[in-house]
C-alpha positions in Angstrom: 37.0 -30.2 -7.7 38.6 -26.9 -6.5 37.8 -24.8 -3.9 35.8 -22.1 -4.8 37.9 -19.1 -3.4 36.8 -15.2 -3.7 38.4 -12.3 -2.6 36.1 -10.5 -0.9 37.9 -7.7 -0.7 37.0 -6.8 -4.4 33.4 -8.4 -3.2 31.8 -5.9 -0.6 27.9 -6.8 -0.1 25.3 -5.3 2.3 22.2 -6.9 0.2 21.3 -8.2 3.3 20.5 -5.3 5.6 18.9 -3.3 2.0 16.5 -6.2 1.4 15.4 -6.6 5.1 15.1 -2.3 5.1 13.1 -2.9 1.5 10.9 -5.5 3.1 10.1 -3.9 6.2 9.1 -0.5 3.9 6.8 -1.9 1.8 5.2 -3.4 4.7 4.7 -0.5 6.7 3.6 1.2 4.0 1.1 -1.1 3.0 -0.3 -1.4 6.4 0.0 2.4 6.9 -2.5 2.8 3.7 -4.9 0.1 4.8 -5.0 2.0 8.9 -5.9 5.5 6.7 -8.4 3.1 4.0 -10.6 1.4 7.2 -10.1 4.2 9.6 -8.6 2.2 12.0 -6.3 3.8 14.5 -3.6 6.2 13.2 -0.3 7.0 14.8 1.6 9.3 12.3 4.6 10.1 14.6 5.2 6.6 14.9 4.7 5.6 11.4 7.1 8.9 10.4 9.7 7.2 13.4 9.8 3.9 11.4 9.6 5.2 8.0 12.6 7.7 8.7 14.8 4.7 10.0 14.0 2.8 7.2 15.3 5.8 4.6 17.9 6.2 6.4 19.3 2.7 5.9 17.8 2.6 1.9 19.4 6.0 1.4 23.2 5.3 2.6 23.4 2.0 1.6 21.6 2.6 -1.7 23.4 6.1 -2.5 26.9 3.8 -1.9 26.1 1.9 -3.8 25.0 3.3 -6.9 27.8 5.6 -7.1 31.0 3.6 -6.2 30.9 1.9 -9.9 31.7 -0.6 -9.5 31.1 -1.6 -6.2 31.3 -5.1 -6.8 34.0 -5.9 -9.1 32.2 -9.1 -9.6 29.2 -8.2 -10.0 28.8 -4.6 -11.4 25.3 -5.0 -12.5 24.8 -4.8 -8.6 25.3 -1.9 -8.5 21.9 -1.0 -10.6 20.0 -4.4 -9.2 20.3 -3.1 -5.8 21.8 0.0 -5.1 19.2 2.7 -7.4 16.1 0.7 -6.3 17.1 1.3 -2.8 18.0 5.1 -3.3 14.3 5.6 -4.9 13.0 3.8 -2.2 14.5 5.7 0.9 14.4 9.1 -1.3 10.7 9.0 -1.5 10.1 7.5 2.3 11.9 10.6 3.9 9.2 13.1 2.7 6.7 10.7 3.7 8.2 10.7 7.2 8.5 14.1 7.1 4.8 14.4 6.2 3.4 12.6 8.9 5.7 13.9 11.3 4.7 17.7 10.5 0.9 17.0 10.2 0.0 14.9 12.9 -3.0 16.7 13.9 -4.6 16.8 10.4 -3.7 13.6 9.7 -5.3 12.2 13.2 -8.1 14.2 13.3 -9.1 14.6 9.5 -12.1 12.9 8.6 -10.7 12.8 4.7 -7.3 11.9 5.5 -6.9 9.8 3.1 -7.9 12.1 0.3 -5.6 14.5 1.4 -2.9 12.2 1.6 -3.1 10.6 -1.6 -3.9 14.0 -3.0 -0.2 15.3 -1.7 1.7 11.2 -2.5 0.2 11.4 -5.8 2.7 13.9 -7.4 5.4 11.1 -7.0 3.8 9.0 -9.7 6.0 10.3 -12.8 8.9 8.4 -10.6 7.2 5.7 -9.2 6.2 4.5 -13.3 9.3 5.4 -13.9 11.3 3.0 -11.2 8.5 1.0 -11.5 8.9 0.2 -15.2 12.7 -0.3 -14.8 11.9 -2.7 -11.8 10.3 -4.9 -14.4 13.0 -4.6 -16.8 15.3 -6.1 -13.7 12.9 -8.9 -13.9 13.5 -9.3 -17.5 17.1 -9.4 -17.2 17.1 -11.3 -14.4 15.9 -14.3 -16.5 16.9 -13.4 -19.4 20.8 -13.3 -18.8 20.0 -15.6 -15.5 21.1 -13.7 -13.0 21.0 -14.7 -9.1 21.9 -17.8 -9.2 23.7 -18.8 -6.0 27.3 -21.0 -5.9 27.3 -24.3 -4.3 29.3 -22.9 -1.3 26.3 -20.8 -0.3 23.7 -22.7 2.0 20.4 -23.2 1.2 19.8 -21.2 -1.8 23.5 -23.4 -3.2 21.1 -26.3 -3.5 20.0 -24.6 -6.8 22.9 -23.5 -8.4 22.7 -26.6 -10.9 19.4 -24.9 -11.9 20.4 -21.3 -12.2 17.0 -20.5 -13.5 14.7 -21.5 -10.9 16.7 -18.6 -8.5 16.4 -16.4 -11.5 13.0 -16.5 -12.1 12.1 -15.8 -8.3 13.7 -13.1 -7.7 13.0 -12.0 -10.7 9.5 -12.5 -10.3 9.6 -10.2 -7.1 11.4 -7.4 -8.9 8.7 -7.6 -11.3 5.7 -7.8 -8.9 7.3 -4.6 -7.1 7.1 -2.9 -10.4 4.1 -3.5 -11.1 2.7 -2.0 -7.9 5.0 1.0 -8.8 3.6 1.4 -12.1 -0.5 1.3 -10.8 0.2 3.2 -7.7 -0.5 6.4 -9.4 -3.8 5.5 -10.6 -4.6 4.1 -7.0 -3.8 7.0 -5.8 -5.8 9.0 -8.1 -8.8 6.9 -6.9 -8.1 7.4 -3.3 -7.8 11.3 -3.8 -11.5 10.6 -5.1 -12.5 9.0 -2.3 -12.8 5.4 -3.9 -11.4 2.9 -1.0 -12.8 -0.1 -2.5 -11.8 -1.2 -5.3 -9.9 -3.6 -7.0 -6.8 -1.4 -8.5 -6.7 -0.3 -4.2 -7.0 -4.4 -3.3 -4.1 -5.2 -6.0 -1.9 -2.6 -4.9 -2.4 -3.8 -1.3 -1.8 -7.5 -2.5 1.3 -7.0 -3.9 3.0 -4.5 -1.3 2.5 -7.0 1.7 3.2 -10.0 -0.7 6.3 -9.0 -1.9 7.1 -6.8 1.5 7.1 -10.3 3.4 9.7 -12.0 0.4 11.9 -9.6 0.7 11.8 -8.8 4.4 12.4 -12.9 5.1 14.7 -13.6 2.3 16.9 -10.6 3.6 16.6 -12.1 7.0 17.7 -15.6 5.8 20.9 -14.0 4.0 22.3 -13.3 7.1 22.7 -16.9 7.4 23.2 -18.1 3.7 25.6 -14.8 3.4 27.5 -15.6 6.2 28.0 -19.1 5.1 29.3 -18.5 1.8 32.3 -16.2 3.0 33.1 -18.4 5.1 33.2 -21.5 2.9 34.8 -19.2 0.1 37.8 -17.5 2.2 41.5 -18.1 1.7 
């Protein structure tokens, strides 16, 4: 059988570093809205620190991405897999550092924080169901047109690439759990601007954004390896 050989010049892919920044968002996130939700100890400088790195990374990479078409020659659909989720992502986490990097003090010493921050994240929910609703038509893609699949040349996730489905349907099952917590966000929101912490549209939410956070954050981290890998056993 012959080498499998790909110019990866026509190939350029930072997936890696976006799914690691994706992970590590949803993470913070979720454990910056349970901190506010048990009134545990807040540090909003250092949350609006972290969540300003981690736009900064989703923005560049992401904004690269979705407007060098195609940036992948490939792979164009890449360009919309990856690239426009990103963009949303980081677009919406540098207000959010901005937010609790201006209002500190409220946010610290606030008794109803957490009204009056889901009162002011709320107005992103026409986006969030928007990006949320296309997150799950990624899913449906995904397996539908079995995307994902890995070649043979790449480690670990090549063991499956005589079963392109299996890939497809995991990824594709994380795209769609992200949307879905997109898509309810609002109304979780709308329940914390009421002052309802516990409930089971809150729970879910939190469920899903540390579930998924922690897939993407360690498959990103294990494509530094598997990445690696395949460029190297795919070079001319």
């Amino acid at each position: 059988m012959d080498k499998l050989i790909i110019d990866w010049q026509q190939l350029p892919t930072y997936n890696t570093v976006m799914a690691v920044a994706s992970g590590a968002a949803l993470l913070s996130l979720a454990t910056i809205g349970r901190s506010l939700i048990n009134n545990q100890k807040v540090n909003p400088k250092g949350w609006a620190m972290n969540l300003f790195t981690l736009a900064l990374i989703l923005i560049t990479t992401g904004l690269h991405m979705t407007v060098t078409w195609p940036l992948a020659k490939y792979f164009p659909f890449d360009n919309i897999i990856f690239g426009e989720p990103s963009l949303v992502l980081g677009a919406m986490l540098l207000p959010i550092a901005y937010y609790f990097w201006k209002h500190e003090k409220d946010v610290v010493e606030n008794e109803n924080r957490m009204q009056a921050i889901a009162a002011n994240f709320r107005h992103f929910k026409y986006l969030m169901i928007g990006i949320g609703l296309g997150m799950i038509g990624i899913a449906f893609a995904g397996v539908i047109y079995q995307l994902f699949a890995a070649p043979k040349e790449e480690p670990i996730s090549g063991m499956f690439a005589d079963y392109p489905m299996f890939e497809a349907v995991c990824i594709s099952l994380v795209y769609a759990g992200i949307g879905i917590a997109a898509v309810i966000m609002p109304s979780t929101l709308e329940k914390l601007t009421q002052g309802n912490h516990n409930n089971n549209t809150v729970k879910f939410a939190y469920f899903l954004l540390t579930l998924v956070g922690w897939v993407w954050l360690l498959f990103g981290a294990l494509n530094y390896f598997t990445h690696i890998g395949l460029i190297v056993n795919t070079m001319g």
